[in-house]
Structure formats: structure tokens, C-alpha cells
TORKOL-4160 file (C-alpha; in steps of 0.2 Angstrom, whole numbers, padded with zeros to 4 digits, m for minus):
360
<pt num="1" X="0262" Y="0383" Z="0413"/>
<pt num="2" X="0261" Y="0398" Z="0422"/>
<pt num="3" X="0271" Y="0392" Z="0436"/>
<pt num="4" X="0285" Y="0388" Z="0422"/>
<pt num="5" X="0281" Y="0405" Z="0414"/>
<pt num="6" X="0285" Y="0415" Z="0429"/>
<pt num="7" X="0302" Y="0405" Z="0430"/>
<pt num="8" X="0306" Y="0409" Z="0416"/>
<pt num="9" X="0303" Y="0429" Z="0420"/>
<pt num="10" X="0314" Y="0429" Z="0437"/>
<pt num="11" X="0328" Y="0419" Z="0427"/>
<pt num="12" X="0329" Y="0432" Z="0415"/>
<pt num="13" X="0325" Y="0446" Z="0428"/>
<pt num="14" X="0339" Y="0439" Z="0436"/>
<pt num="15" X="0351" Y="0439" Z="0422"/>
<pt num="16" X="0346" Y="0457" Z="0419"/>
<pt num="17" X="0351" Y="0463" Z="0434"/>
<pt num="18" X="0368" Y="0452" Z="0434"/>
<pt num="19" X="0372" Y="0460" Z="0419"/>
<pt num="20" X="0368" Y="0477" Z="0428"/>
<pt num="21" X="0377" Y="0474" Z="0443"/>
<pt num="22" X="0394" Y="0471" Z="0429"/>
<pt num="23" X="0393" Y="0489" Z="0420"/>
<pt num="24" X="0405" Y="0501" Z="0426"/>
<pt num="25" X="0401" Y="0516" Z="0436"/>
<pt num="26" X="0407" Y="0532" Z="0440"/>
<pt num="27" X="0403" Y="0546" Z="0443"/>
<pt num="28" X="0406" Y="0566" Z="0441"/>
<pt num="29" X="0407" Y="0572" Z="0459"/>
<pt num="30" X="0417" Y="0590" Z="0453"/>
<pt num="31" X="0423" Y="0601" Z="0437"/>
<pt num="32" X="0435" Y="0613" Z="0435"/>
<pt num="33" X="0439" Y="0625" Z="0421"/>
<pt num="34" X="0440" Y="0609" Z="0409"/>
<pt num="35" X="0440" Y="0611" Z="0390"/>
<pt num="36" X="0434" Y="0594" Z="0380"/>
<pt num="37" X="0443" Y="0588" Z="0368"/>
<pt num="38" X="0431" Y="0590" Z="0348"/>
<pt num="39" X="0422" Y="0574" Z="0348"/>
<pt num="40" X="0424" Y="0569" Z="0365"/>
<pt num="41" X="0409" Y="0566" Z="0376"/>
<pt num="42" X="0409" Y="0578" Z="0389"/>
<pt num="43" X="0400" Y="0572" Z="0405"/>
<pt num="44" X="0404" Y="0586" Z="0418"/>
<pt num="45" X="0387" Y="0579" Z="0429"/>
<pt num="46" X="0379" Y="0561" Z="0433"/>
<pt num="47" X="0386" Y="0545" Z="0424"/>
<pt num="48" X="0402" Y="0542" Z="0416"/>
<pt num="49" X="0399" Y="0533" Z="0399"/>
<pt num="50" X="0408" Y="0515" Z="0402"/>
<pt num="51" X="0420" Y="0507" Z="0389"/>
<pt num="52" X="0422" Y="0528" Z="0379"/>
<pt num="53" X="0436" Y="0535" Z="0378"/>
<pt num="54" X="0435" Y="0551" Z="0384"/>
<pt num="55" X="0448" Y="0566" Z="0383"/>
<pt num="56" X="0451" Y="0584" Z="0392"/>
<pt num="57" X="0463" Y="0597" Z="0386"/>
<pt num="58" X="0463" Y="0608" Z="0400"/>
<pt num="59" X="0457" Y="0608" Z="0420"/>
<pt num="60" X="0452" Y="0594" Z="0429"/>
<pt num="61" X="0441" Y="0580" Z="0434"/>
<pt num="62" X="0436" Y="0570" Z="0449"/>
<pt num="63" X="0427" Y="0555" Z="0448"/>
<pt num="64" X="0419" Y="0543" Z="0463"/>
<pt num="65" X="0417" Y="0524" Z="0462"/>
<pt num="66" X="0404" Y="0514" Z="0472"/>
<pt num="67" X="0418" Y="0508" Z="0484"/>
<pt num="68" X="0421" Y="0524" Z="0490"/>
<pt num="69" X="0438" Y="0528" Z="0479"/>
<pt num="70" X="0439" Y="0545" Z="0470"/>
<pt num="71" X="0452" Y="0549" Z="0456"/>
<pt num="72" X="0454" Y="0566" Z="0451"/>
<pt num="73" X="0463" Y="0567" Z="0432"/>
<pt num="74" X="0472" Y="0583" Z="0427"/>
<pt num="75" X="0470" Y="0588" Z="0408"/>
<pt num="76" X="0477" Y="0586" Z="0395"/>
<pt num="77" X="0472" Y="0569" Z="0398"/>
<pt num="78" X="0464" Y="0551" Z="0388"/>
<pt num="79" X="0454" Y="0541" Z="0399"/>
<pt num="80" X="0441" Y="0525" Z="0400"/>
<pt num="81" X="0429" Y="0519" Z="0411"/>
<pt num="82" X="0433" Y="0499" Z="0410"/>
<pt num="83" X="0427" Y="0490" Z="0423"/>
<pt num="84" X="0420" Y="0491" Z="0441"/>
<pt num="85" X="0432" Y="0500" Z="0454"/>
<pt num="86" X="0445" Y="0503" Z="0436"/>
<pt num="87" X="0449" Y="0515" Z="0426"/>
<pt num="88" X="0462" Y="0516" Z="0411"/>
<pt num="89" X="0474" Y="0530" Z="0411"/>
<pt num="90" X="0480" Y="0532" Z="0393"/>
<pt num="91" X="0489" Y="0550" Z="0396"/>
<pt num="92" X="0489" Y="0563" Z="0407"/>
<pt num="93" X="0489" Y="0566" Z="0427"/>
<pt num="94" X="0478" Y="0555" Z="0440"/>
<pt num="95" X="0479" Y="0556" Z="0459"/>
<pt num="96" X="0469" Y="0541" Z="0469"/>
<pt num="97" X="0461" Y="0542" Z="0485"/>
<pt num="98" X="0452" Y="0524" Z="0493"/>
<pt num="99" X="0448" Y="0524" Z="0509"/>
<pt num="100" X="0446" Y="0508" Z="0521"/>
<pt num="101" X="0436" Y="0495" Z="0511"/>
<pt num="102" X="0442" Y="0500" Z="0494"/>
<pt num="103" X="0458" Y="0491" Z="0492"/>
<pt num="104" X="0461" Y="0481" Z="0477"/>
<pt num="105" X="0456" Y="0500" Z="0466"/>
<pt num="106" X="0467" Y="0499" Z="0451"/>
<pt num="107" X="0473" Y="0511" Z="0436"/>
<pt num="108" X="0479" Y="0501" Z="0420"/>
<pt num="109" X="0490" Y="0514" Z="0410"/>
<pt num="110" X="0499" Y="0508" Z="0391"/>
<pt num="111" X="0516" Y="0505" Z="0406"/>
<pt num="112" X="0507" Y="0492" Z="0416"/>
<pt num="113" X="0494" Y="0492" Z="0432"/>
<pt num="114" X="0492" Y="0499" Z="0448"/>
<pt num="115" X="0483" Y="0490" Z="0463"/>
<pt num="116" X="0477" Y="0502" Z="0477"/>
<pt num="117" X="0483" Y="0494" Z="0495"/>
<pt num="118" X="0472" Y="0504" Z="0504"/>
<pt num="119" X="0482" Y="0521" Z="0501"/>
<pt num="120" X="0483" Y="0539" Z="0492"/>
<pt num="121" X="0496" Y="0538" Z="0475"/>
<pt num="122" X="0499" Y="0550" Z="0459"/>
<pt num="123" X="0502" Y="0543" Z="0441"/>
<pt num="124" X="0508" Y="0552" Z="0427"/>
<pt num="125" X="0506" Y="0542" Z="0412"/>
<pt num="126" X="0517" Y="0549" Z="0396"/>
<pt num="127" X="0530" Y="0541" Z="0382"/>
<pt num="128" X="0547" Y="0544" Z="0377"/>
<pt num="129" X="0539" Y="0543" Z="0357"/>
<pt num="130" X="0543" Y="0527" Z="0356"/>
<pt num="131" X="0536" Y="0517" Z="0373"/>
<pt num="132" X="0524" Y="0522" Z="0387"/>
<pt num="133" X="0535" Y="0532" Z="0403"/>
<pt num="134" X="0522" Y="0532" Z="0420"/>
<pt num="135" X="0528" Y="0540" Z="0433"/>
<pt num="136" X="0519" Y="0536" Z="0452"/>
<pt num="137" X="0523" Y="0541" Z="0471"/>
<pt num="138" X="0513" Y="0537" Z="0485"/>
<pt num="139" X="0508" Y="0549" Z="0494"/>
<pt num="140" X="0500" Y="0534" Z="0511"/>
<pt num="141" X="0500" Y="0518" Z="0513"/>
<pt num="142" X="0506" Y="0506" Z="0497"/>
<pt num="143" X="0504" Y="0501" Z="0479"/>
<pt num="144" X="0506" Y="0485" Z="0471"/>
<pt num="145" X="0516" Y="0489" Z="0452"/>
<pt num="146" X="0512" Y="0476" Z="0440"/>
<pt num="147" X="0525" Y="0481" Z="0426"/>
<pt num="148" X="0519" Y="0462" Z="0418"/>
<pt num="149" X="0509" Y="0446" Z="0422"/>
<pt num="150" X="0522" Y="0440" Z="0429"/>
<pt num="151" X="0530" Y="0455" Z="0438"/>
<pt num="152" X="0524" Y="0465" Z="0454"/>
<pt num="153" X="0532" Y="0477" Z="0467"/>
<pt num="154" X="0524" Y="0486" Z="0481"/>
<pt num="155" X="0529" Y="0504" Z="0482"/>
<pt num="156" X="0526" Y="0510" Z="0501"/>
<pt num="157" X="0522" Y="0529" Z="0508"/>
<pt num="158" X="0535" Y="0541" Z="0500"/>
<pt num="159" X="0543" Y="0530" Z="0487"/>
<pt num="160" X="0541" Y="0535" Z="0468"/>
<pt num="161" X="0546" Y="0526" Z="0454"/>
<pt num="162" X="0548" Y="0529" Z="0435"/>
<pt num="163" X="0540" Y="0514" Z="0425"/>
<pt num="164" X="0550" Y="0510" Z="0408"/>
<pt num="165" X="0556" Y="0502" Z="0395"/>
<pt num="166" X="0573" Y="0500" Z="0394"/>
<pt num="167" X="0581" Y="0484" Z="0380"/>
<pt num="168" X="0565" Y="0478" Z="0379"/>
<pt num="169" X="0559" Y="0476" Z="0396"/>
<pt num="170" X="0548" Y="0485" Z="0407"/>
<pt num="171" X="0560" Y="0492" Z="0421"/>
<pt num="172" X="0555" Y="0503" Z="0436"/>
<pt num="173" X="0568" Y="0515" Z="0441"/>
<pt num="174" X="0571" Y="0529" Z="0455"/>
<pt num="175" X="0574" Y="0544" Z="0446"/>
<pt num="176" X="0574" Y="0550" Z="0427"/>
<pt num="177" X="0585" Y="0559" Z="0419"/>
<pt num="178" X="0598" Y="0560" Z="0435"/>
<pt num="179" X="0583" Y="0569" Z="0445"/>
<pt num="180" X="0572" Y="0559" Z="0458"/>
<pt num="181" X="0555" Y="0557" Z="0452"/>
<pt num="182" X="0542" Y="0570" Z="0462"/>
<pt num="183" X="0522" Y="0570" Z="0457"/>
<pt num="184" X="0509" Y="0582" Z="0466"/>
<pt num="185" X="0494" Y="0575" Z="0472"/>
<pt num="186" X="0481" Y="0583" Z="0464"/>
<pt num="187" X="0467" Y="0578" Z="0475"/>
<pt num="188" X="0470" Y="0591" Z="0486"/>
<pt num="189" X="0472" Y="0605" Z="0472"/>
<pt num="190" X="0460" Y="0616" Z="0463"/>
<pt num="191" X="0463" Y="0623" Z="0446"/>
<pt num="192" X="0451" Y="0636" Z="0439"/>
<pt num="193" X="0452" Y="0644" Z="0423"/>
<pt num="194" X="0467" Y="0657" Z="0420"/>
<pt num="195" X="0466" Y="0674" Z="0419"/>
<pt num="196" X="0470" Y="0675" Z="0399"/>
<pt num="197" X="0461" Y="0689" Z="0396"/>
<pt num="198" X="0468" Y="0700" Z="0383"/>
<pt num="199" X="0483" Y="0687" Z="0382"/>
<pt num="200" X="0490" Y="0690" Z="0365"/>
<pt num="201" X="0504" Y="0676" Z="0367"/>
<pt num="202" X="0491" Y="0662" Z="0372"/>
<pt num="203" X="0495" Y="0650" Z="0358"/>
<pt num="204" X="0506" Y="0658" Z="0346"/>
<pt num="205" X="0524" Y="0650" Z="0339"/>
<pt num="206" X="0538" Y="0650" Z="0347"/>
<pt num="207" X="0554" Y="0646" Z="0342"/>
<pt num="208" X="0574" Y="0645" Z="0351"/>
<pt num="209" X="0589" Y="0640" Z="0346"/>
<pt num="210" X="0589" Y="0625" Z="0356"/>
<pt num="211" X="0581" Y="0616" Z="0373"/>
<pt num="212" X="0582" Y="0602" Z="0384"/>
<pt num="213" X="0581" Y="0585" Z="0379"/>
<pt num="214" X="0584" Y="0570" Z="0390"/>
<pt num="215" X="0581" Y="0551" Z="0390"/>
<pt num="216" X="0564" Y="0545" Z="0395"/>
<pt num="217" X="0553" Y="0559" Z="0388"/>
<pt num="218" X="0560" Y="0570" Z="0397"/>
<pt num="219" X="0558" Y="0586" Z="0382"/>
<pt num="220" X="0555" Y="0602" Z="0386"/>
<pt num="221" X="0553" Y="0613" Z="0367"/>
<pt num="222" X="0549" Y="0632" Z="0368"/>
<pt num="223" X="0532" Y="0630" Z="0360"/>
<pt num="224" X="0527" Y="0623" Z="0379"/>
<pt num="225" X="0530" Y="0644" Z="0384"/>
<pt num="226" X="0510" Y="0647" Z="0375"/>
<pt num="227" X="0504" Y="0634" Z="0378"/>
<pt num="228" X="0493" Y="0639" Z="0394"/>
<pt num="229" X="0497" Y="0625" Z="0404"/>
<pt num="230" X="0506" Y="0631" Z="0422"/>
<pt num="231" X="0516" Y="0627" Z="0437"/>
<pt num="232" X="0529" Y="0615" Z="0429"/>
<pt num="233" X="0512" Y="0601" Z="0425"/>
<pt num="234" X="0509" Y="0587" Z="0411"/>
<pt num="235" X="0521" Y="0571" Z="0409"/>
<pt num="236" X="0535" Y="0564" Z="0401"/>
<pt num="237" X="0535" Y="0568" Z="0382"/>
<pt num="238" X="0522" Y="0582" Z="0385"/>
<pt num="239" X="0530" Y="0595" Z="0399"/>
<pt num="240" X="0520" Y="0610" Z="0400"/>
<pt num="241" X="0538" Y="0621" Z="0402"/>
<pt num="242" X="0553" Y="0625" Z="0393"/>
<pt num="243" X="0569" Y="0621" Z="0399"/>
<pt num="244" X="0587" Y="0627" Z="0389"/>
<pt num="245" X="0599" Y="0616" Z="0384"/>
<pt num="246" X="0612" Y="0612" Z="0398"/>
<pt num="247" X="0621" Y="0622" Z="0406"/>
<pt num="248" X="0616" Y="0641" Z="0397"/>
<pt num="249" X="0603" Y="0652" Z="0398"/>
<pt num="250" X="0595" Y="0652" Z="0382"/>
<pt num="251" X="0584" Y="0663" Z="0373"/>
<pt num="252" X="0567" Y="0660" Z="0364"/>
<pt num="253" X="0555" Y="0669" Z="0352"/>
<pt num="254" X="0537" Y="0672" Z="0351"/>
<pt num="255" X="0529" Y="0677" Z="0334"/>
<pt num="256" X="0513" Y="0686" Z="0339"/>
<pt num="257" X="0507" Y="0681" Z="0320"/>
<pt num="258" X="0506" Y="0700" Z="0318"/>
<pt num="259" X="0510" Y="0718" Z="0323"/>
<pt num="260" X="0502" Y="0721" Z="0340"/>
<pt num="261" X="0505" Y="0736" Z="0354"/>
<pt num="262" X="0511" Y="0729" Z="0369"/>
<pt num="263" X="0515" Y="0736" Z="0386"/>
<pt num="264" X="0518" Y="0723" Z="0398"/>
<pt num="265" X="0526" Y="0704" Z="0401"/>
<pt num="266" X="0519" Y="0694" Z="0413"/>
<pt num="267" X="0533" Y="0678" Z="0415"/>
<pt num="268" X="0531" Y="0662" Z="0426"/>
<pt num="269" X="0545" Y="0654" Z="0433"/>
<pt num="270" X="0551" Y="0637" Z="0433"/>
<pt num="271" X="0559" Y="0626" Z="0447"/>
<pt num="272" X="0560" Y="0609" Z="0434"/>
<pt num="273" X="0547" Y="0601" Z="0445"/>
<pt num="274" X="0554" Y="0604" Z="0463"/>
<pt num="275" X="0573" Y="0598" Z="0457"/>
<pt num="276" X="0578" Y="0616" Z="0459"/>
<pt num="277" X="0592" Y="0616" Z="0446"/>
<pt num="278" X="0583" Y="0626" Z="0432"/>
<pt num="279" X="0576" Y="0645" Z="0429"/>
<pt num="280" X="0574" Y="0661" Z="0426"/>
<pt num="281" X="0586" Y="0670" Z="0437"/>
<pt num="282" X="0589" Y="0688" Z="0424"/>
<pt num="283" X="0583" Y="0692" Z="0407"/>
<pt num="284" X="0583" Y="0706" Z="0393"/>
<pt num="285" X="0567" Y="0708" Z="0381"/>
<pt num="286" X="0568" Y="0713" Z="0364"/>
<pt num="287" X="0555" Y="0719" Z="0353"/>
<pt num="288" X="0555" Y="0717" Z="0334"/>
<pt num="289" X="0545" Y="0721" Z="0317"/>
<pt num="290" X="0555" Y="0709" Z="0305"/>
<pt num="291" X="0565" Y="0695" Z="0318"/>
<pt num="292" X="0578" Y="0703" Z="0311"/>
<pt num="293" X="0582" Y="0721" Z="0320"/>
<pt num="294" X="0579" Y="0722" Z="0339"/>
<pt num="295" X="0575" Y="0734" Z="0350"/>
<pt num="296" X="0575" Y="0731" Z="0369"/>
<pt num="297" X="0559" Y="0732" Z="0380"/>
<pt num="298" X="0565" Y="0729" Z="0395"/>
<pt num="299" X="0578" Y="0722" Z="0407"/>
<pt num="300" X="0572" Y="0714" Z="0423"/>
<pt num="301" X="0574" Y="0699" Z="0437"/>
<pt num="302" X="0565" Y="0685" Z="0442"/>
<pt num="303" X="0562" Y="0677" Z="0459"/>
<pt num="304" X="0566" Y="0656" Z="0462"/>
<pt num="305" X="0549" Y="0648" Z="0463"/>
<pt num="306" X="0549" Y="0642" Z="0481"/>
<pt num="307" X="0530" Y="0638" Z="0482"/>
<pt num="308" X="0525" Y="0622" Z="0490"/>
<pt num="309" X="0521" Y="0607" Z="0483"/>
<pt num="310" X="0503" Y="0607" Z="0473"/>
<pt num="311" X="0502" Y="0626" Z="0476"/>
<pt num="312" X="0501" Y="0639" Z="0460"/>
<pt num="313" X="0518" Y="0646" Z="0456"/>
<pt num="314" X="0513" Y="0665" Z="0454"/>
<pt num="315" X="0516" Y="0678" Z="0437"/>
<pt num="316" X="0526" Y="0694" Z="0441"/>
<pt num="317" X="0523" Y="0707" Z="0428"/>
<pt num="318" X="0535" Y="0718" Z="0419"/>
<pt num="319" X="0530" Y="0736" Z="0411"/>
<pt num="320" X="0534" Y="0747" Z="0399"/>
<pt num="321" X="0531" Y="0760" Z="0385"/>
<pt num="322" X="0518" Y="0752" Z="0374"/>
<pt num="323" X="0527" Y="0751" Z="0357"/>
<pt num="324" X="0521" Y="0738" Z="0340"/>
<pt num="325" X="0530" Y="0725" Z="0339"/>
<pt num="326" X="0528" Y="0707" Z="0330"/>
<pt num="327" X="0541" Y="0697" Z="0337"/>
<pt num="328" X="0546" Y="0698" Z="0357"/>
<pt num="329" X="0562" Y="0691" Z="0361"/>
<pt num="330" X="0567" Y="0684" Z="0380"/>
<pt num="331" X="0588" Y="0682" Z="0382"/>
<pt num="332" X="0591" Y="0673" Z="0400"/>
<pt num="333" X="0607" Y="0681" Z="0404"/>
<pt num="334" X="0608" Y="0673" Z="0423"/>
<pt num="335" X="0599" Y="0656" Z="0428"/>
<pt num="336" X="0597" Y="0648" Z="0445"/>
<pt num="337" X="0608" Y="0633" Z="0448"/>
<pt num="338" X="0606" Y="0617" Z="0461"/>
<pt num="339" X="0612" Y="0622" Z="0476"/>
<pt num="340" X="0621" Y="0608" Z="0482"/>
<pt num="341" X="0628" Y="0605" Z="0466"/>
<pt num="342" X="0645" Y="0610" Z="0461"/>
<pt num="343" X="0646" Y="0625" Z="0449"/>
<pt num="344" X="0652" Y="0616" Z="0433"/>
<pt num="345" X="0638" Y="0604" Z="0432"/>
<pt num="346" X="0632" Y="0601" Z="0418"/>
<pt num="347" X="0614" Y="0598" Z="0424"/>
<pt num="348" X="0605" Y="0616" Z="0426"/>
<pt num="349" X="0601" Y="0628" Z="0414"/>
<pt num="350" X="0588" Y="0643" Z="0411"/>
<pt num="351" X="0572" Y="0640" Z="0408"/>
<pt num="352" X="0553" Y="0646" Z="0411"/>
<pt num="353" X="0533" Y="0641" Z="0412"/>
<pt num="354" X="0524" Y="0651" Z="0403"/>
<pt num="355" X="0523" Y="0669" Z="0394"/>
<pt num="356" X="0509" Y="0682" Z="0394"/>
<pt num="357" X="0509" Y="0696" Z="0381"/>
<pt num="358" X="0498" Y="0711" Z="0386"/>
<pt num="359" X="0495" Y="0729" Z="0377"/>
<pt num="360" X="0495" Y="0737" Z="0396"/>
């Protein structure tokens, strides 16, 4: 009896520790400047909670598995811890790292998988309102793409892709909206807070006459100038910029909600994500009490944003005498073009990142 007792304890000893050896970990190996989402757990140390769906507004995250492999996820982003050496990627930026020993890694996003071949690669995981748009590039080594069960391609160093759906079918294309496909790898960058300080656009309505909109999520509406999200980030259906219409400048609005003494613009450019076709080249700011008469603040230009791949792009400042005003207008009256493209085409327009609104 006792012997039979004592089976029966390292059977289930055994079974305890199988069942162990199947839950998912992860862990937090480093924060920065992230803002949960209400109601989302918020592990910033230790454990990841397996089978939660988490979600980030802001900053990032990285995350290390047992094998070795990091992912670092970029907010706004929706996320799960599924299984060992996985994670679903519902929305938002994710870079992976594995290193030797750690192939077979894999991301499921709401397009399809990813399979880690031993290799550094980006994801972006939007929609286009209708269907799930993933963008990925690998940055070494190769990928394995399974759009379906019964479809895989390997992506190799350098190669990007656009993961879609076109009549139906999931469909993986080179470049989006007549532009190649371009992620950062977000592994190597660190993102602290901004400096909002005193910020009194951070947030508040915008509104133009118009904006860019493309197939494949590629949207680009004036509310994304407030929405403190920098350096031409986010995904297809939720880019953190505004681009104009084709082919003009554009102008766009900010209601401050309410009369406020301001001194001082502080503008980020746009490049439209290393394309070059798009941006803030000259501009006229006008200030106003009733969105109805204008009065000008100031008349200034602004440099092409040639920073590097995963580098900031920086703020320049504009002064001048602090005056009340509710509503500040920006007009673009000259916007930077492609420069290999011809003069007349129709893909280039202005456009800008983000607006600060300061009293001085």
C-alpha cells in the first residue's frame, strides 16, 4: 500500500510539473515611458501573465523568452502571451531578436504567422477597417510567412513585405500604396517620455480640409498632429502623422478648447516614413478667437528630416509675441517632393508629425 501510495504521488508530481513545463513564460527585461491602457494588467517587472491580453498606449516594452529570443513591442499596441517561445501580436509595432538555438520563435498576428529562422525581423500589425494589413522586413537572416495553413514563404535579409487581403485572399506584396514597405527595428531604439511639459496642443481637435488617404490603411487624418506619438511611428489604419491630400500643401486647425496665451510653435517634420515624398517644406501660422477672422503669428521654414533610420526626428521652435488665441491655423505654402520623381506626380504633398502649442 504504501509503495502503491507513493506512485501514485510521483505520478501526479509528475503531471504537475508537465503541466508546469507547458505554461507560457515571459519576462519584463526593460520599460520605457509606457502608459497602460484602463483595465489592462500592467506587469512593467517579473512574469508576463499567460493567455491576458494586455495593452500599452504609449512607450515600449521588451520581453525575454527562455530560448534566448527578445521582442521589444512599441505602443499603442494589443498583445498575448500564448504559448512557449509565442506571442500574439494583435496591433502595434514588434521587433524580434533570436539568437542561435532559438529558431522556430513565432508571432501570430490577426494576417497570419511568422516563424523565426534564426534572424532579426520587424512587424507592424494594423487594418485597412475592414481586414488585418501586417507589414514585416527582415532586418538578418530569414522568415518563414504563413499567410495560411497551406501557404508559406520565406522572406530573407532585406526583404519586406505587406501582408493582405485582396478578393478575398491573403496576398503578400512589395510595397503599399506605390511606396516600398520600410519598418524600423526597434530593438535597437529607446524611447522615453516626451518633453510635454506645458504642451497646450497635446490632445486637442484638429480639423482640415482634407488628408491623405490610400488603399491598405494607409490614412493619415489631422487629429494624428496631437496625438503625441512621434517620428512617422504606429501602423497601417493608425499612422501617428498627417499627410495632405495629394499633390498640395494643406492646412489644418487646432482648437485649444479655449483662449490660451501662446508664444511659441514647436513643429515636427515628416519624411512619410523614409519615402521622402512628403513634408513641411514653408508655412504661415495664423491665430484666431472665433475660427472665423485670422490674424498671422508667424511665417517660417522647415528642414527635410534626413535622420537615420530608428533615430528621433528633432522639434524646431518658432517664436513670437505671446498673443490669446483659441484656434492656431498652420497653411503649408511649399512641400518637399521625391526627388527622383518627376514634378507632376501626383504622389507627394505636405504634411507634418506632430504640433506643440507653448505660452513661451
Amino acid at each position: 500500500m504504501a509503495v502503491a501510495a507513493l506512485l501514485a504521488l510521483l505520478v501526479s508530481l509528475a503531471g504537475f510539473f508537465a503541466m508546469r513545463s507547458r505554461v507560457p513564460v515571459a519576462r519584463v527585461l526593460e520599460v520605457g515611458g509606457i502608459s497602460w491602457t484602463e483595465g489592462s494588467a500592467a506587469p512593467e517587472s517579473g512574469r508576463v501573465p499567460a493567455a491576458v491580453p494586455l495593452e500599452f498606449g504609449r512607450g515600449y516594452l521588451r520581453l525575454g523568452f527562455p530560448s534566448g529570443a527578445e521582442v521589444t513591442l512599441e505602443g499603442p499596441c494589443r498583445f498575448r502571451l500564448d504559448e512557449n517561445e509565442a506571442l500574439s501580436v494583435l496591433h502595434g509595432r514588434a521587433s524580434v531578436h533570436t539568437p542561435e538555438g532559438a529558431e522556430g520563435f513565432r508571432i501570430d498576428t490577426p494576417g497570419g504567422r511568422f516563424v523565426d529562422l534564426g534572424t532579426e525581423f520587424g512587424l507592424a500589425v494594423g487594418s485597412d477597417g475592414s481586414a488585418p494589413v501586417v507589414l514585416t522586413e527582415v532586418f538578418k537572416g530569414e522568415v518563414e510567412v504563413q499567410s495560411s495553413p497551406r501557404d508559406s514563404t520565406r522572406l530573407t535579409v532585406g526583404e519586406s513585405r505587406a501582408l493582405v487581403r485582396e478578393s478575398g485572399r491573403p496576398t503578400l506584396l512589395a510595397s503599399l500604396d506605390e511606396s516600398p514597405v520600410t519598418l524600423v527595428n526597434h530593438r535597437e531604439v529607446r524611447r522615453g517620455s516626451s518633453a510635454e511639459d506645458g504642451n497646450l496642443a497635446l490632445g486637442k481637435p484638429v480639423f482640415s480640409p482634407g488628408y491623405c488617404t490610400r488603399p491598405h490603411g494607409s490614412v493619415f487624418p489631422p487629429d494624428n498632429l496631437t496625438d503625441g506619438r512621434l517620428d512617422d511611428g504606429g501602423v497601417p489604419g493608425d499612422w501617428s502623422f498627417w499627410l495632405a491630400p495629394d499633390g498640395v500643401g494643406g492646412e489644418f486647425t487646432v482648437d485649444l478648447l479655449k483662449v490660451e496665451t501662446v508664444g511659441r510653435l514647436s513643429l515636427q517634420n515628416t519624411d512619410n516614413r523614409g519615402i521622402g515624398d512628403r513634408g513641411t517644406a514653408a508655412f504661415e501660422a495664423y491665430g484666431s478667437l472665433d475660427n472665423k477672422s485670422f490674424f498671422p503669428l508667424v511665417a517660417a521654414e522647415l528642414p527635410r528630416v534626413v535622420a537615420e533610420r530608428g533615430e528621433g526626428f528633432p522639434f524646431h521652435d518658432f517664436h513670437f509675441d505671446p498673443v490669446g488665441v483659441r484656434y492656431v491655423k498652420i497653411v503649408v505654402i511649399r512641400h518637399f517632393r521625391h526627388p527622383a520623381r518627376a514634378a507632376d506626380d501626383p504622389h507627394q504633398s505636405g504634411g507634418l508629425n506632430e504640433i506643440r502649442i507653448f505660452a513661451r
